[in-house]
C-alpha positions in Angstrom: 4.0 17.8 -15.1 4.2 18.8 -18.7 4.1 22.2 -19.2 0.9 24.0 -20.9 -1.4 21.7 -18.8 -4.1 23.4 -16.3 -2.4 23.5 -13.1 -5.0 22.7 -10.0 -4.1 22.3 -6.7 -6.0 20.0 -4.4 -5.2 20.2 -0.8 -6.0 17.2 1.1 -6.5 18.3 4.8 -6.8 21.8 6.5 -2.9 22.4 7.6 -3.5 22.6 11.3 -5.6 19.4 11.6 -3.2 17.3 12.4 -4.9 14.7 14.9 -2.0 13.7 17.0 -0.5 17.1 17.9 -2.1 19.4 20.1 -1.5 22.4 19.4 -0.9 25.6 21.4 -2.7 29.2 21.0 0.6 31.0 19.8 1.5 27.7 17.3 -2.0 28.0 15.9 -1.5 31.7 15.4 1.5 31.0 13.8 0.2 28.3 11.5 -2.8 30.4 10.4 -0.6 32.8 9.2 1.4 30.7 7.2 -1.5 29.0 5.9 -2.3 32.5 4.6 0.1 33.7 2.8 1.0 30.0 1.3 -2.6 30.4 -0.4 -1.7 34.0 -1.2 1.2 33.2 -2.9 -0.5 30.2 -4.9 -3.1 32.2 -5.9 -0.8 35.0 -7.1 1.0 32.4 -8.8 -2.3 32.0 -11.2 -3.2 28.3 -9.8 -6.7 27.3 -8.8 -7.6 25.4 -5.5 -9.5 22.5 -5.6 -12.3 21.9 -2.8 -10.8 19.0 -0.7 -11.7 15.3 -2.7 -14.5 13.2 -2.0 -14.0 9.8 -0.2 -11.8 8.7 2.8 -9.1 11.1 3.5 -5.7 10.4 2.7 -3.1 8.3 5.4 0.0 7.9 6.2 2.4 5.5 4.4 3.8 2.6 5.6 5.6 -0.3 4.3 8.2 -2.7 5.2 11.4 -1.2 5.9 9.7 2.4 6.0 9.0 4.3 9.9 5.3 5.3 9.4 3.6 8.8 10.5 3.1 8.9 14.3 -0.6 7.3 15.2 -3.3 9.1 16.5 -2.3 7.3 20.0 -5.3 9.6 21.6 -8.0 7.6 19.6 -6.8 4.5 19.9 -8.3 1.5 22.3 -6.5 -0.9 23.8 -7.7 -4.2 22.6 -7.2 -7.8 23.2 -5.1 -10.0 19.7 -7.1 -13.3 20.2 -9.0 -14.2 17.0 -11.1 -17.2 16.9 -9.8 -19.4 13.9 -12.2 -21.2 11.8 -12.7 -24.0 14.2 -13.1 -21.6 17.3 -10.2 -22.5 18.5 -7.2 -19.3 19.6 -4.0 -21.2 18.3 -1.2 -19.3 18.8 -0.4 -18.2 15.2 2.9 -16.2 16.3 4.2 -19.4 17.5 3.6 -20.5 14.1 5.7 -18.0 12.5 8.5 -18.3 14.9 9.4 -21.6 13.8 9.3 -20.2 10.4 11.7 -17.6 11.0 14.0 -20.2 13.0 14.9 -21.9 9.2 15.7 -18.9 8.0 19.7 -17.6 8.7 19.8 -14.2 8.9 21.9 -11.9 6.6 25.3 -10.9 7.0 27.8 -9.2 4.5 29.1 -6.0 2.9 26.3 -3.6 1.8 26.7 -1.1 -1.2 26.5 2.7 -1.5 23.3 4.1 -1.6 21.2 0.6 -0.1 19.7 -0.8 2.8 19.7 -4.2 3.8 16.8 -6.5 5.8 17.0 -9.9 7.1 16.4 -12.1 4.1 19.2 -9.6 2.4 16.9 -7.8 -0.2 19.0 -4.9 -0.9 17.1 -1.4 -1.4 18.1 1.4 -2.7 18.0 3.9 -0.2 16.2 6.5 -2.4 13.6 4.7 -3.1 12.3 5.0 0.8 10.0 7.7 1.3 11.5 8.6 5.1 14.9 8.0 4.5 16.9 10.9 3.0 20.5 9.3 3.7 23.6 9.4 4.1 23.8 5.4 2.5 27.5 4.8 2.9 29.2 1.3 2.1 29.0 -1.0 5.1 29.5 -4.3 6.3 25.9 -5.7 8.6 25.2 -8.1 10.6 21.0 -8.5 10.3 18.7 -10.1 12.9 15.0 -11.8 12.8 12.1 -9.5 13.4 10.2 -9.7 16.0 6.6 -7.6 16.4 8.5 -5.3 18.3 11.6 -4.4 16.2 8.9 -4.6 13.1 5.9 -3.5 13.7 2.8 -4.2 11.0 5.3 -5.4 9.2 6.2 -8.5 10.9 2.5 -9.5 9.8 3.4 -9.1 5.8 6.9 -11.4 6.5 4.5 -13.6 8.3 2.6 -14.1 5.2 5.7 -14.6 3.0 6.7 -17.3 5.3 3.6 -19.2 5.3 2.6 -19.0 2.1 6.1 -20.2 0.8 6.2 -22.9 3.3 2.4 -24.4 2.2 3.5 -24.2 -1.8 3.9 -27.2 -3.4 4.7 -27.5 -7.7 4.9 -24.1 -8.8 4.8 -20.8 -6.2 2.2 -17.9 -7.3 2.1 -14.4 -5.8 0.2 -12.0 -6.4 0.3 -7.9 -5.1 -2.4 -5.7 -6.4 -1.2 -1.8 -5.7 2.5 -3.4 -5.6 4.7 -0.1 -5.3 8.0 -0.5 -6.4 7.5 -4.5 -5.3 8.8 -4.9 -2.0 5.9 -7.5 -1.1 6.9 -9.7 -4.1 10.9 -9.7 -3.6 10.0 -10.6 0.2 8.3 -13.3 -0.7 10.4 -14.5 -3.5 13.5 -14.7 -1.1 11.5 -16.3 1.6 10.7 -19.2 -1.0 14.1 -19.5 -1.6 15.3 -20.0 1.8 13.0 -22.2 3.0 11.3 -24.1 -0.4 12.4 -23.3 -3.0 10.3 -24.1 -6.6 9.4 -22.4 -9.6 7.9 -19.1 -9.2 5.7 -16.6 -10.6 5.5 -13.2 -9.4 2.5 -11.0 -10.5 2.7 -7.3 -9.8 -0.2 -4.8 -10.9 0.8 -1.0 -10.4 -0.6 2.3 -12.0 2.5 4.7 -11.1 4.8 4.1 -14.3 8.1 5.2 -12.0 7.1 2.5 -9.5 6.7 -0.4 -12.4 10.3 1.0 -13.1 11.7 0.9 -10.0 10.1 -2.4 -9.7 12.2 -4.0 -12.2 15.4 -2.7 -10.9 14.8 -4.4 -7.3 14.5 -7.4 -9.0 17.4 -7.3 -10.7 19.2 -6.2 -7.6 17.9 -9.4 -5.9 18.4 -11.6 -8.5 15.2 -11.7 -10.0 14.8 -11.4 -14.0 11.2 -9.2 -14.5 11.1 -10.7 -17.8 10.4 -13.7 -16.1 7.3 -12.3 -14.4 4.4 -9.9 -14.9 4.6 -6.4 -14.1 0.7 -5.4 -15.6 0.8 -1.2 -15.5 -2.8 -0.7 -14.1 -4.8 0.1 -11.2 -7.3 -2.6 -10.0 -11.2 -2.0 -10.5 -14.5 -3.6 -9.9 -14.5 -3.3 -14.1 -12.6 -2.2 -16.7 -13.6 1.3 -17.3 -10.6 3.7 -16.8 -9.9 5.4 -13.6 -9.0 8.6 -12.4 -5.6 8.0 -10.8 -3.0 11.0 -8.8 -0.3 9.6 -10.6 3.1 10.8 -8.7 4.7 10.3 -5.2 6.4 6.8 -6.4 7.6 4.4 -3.6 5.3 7.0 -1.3 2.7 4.7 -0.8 0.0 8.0 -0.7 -2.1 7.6 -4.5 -5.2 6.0 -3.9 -8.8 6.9 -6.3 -11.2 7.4 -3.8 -10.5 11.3 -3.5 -10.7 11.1 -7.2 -12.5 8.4 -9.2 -15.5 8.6 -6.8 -18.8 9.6 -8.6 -18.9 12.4 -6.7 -15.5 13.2 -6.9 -15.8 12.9 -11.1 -19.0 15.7 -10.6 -17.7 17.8 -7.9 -14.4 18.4 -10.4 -16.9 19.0 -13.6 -18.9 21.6 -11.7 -16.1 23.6 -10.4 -13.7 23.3 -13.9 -17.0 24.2 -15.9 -17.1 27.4 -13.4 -13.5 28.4 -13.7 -13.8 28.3 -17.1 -10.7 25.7 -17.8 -13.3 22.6 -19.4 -11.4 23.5 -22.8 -8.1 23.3 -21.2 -9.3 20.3 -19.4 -10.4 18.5 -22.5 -7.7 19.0 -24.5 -5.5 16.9 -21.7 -7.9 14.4 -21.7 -7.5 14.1 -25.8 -4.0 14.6 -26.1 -2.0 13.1 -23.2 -5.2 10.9 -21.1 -4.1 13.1 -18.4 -6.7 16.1 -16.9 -3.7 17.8 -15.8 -5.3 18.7 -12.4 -2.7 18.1 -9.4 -3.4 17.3 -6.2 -1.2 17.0 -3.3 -0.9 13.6 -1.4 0.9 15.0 2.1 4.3 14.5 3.2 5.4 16.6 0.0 4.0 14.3 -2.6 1.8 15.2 -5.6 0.1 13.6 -8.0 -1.2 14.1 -11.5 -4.9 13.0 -11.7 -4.7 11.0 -15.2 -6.8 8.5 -17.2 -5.2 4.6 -16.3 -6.4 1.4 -17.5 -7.9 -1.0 -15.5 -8.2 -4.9 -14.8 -10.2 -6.7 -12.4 -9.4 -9.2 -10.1 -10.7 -11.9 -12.2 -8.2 -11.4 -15.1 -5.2 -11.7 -12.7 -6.8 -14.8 -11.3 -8.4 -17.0 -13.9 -4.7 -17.6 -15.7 -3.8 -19.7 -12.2 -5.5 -22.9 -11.0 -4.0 -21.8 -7.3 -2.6 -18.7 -5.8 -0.3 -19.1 -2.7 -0.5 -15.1 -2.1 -2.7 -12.5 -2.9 -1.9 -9.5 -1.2 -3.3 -6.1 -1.6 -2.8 -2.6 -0.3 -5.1 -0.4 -2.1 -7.5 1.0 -0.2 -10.4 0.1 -2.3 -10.1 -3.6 -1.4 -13.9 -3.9 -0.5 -14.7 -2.6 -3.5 -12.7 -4.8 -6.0 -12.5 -8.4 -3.7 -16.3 -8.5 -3.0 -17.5 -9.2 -6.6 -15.0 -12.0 -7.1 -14.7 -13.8 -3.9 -16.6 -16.8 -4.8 -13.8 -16.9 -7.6 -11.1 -16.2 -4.6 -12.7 -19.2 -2.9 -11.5 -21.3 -5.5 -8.4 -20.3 -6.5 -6.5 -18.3 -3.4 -4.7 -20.3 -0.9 -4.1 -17.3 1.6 -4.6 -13.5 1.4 -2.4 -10.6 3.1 -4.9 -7.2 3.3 -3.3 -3.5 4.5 -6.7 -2.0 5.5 -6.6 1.9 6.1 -10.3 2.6 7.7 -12.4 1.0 10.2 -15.3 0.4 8.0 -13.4 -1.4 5.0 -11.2 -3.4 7.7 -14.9 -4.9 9.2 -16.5 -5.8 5.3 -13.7 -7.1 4.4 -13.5 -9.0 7.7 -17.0 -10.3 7.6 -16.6 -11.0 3.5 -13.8 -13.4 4.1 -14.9 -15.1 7.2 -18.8 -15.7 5.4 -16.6 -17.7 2.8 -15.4 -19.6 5.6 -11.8 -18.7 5.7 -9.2 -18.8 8.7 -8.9 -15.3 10.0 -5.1 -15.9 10.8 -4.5 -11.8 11.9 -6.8 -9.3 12.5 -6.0 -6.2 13.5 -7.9 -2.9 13.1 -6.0 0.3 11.7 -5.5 3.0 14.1 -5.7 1.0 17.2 -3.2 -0.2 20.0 -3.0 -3.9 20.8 -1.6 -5.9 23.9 -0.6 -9.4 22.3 1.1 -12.3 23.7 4.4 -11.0 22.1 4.1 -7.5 23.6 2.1 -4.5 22.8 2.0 -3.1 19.1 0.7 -0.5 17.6 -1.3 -0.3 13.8 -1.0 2.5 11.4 -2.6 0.4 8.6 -4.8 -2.6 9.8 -4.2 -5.9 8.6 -6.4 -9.1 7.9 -4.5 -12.2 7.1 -6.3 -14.9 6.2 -6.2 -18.7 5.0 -8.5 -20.7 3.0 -8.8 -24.4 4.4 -10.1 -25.7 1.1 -7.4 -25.1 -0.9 
């Protein structure tokens, strides 16, 4: 953070509620004390604590290639996979994606300092993975398929990659709205080329600067040119007013604007700056750098710097494309920014990859797609244990993927 700016620190979550640990008397003891004299030593330090944000509160990351948080196993109910399909029939979707995966050869070869390797051979470098502090020697690796088992969530996001590459025809067209540093699009890009390959255009929208950076140098690892395709520096709104974004925690998969662009949010900061007496501090960050220089910690170590960010709407990335093989989104806020456009979806997406985070969102966004009379390929409710016909899994993030039989 630049130095001079108001420095405001935002916890996110009381330190011992932590919902899948049970804690003992002489733990909590200890805890509470260390609680104490962290808040001590921060106010000593001349910083001002935020009251928690408004909105959901934050999760756990998760992405492919990454080991999420451990669940909240207590909470979770065991529930059945079978999802009625458009026709009301229970087709066996993972047998679908199986015979994907059999044209694919996995990877085998030598593997640089400082990467990781998957399946399709998309080399990462190892810092950019949140959980993963290394050693990274040189190696030579030997790769096999995922399954649901060895991959989790994930295996839902590849299965989305494979099926969308496999249906385009002409040119390929994906698009991932809260991209990170682009793992979604290189994925898919290497799934097109093993099993159909074409043209391709990969659209990537991202508000973290060092992620759009980090972006670009994936690609070019893979053999991707960015110049080639669209990296668009923004968050994704229902409009195009700026938003208030925790900038930070790149590759983290933590910033989200519900604890900060929320109406609520926006008047619950006003009221307690305006008290503290820092609104001229405030508005000289706003003026000078689009920043409000307030900082507010994301969990597992991570902060971010609540700035001003441009904004585009769903609609601009779509009305440049007559078709879209792959919209995928991980935002958190996808109920808010799909619902006004989906008749606009309808006509233009051929199949859409959601990471939902809440209950609540998971169902809207559930019920939104299947009123438009898409295929609910994968459903699967964050938070929640599963028995499936490949074996049991459990979901940090939910996921809906879905298919549009009219395009």
């Amino acid at each position: 953070m630049t130095t001079g700016c108001a420095l405001i620190v935002a916890p996110i979550a009381d330190i011992s509620d932590i919902s899948w640990y049970v804690w003992t008397d002489e733990e909590s003891l200890v805890l509470r004390l260390l609680k104490r004299a962290i808040l001590r030593a921060i106010r000593a330090a001349g910083y001002v604590l935020v009251p928690l944000p408004l909105g959901e509160p934050a999760r756990a990351p998760g992405a492919v290639g990454a080991v999420a948080s451990r669940p909240d196993v207590s909470r979770r109910a065991e529930r059945d996979d079978r999802v009625p399909d458009a026709a009301g029939s229970t087709r066996d979707h993972f047998a679908d994606v199986e015979a994907l995966l059999e044209l694919i050869s996995p990877w085998s070869g030598a593997v640089p300092e400082g990467h990781v390797v998957d399946f399709l051979g998309i080399l990462t470098p190892g810092k950019f993975l949140w959980n993963r502090t290394g050693p990274f020697p040189a190696h030579y690796e030997s790769t096999r398929p995922p399954t649901l088992q060895t991959a989790g969530e994930a295996w839902f996001e590849i299965a989305d990659w494979l099926a969308s590459a496999h249906e385009a025809s002409g040119r390929y067209v994906a698009i991932s709205v809260g991209a990170a540093f682009g793992s979604q699009l290189v994925g898919a890009w290497k799934v097109l080329q093993a099993i159909n390959p074409l043209p391709s255009l990969l659209v990537a929208v991202e508000p973290v600067p060092e992620n759009c950076g980090w972006m670009r140098s994936l690609m070019r690892i893979n053999g991707i040119d960015p110049d080639d395709h669209w990296i668009i520096q923004a968050a994704v709104g229902q409009d195009h007013e700026p938003i208030l974004f925790p900038v930070g925690a790149a590759g983290s998969g933590l910033t989200d604007c519900i604890g900060t662009n929320a109406a609520e949010s926006r008047l619950a900061y006003f009221e307690m700056l305006r008290r503290r007496g820092y609104s001229e501090r405030v508005l000289e960050n706003i003026l000078l750098r689009n920043s409000t220089g307030i900082v507010q910690e994301l969990g597992a170590g991570y902060q971010g710097e609540v700035k001003l960010v441009s904004a585009v709407t769903l609609r601009d990335l779509l009305l440049p494309f007559d078709l879209v093989d792959l919209l995928e989104a991980d935002i958190q806020t996808e109920s808010i920014v799909f619902a006004p456009f989906i008749d606009l979806i309808d006509r233009k997406v051929r199949r859409v990859h959601l990471g939902t985070h809440y209950r609540e969102t998971h169902e809207a966004l559930r019920a939104l797609f299947a009123r438009a009379g898409w295929e609910i390929v994968f459903d699967y409710l964050p938070h929640s244990h599963y028995k499936t016909s490949r074996g049991p899994v459990d979901m940090n993030d939910g996921v809906i993927s879905a298919r549009n039989p009219r395009v």
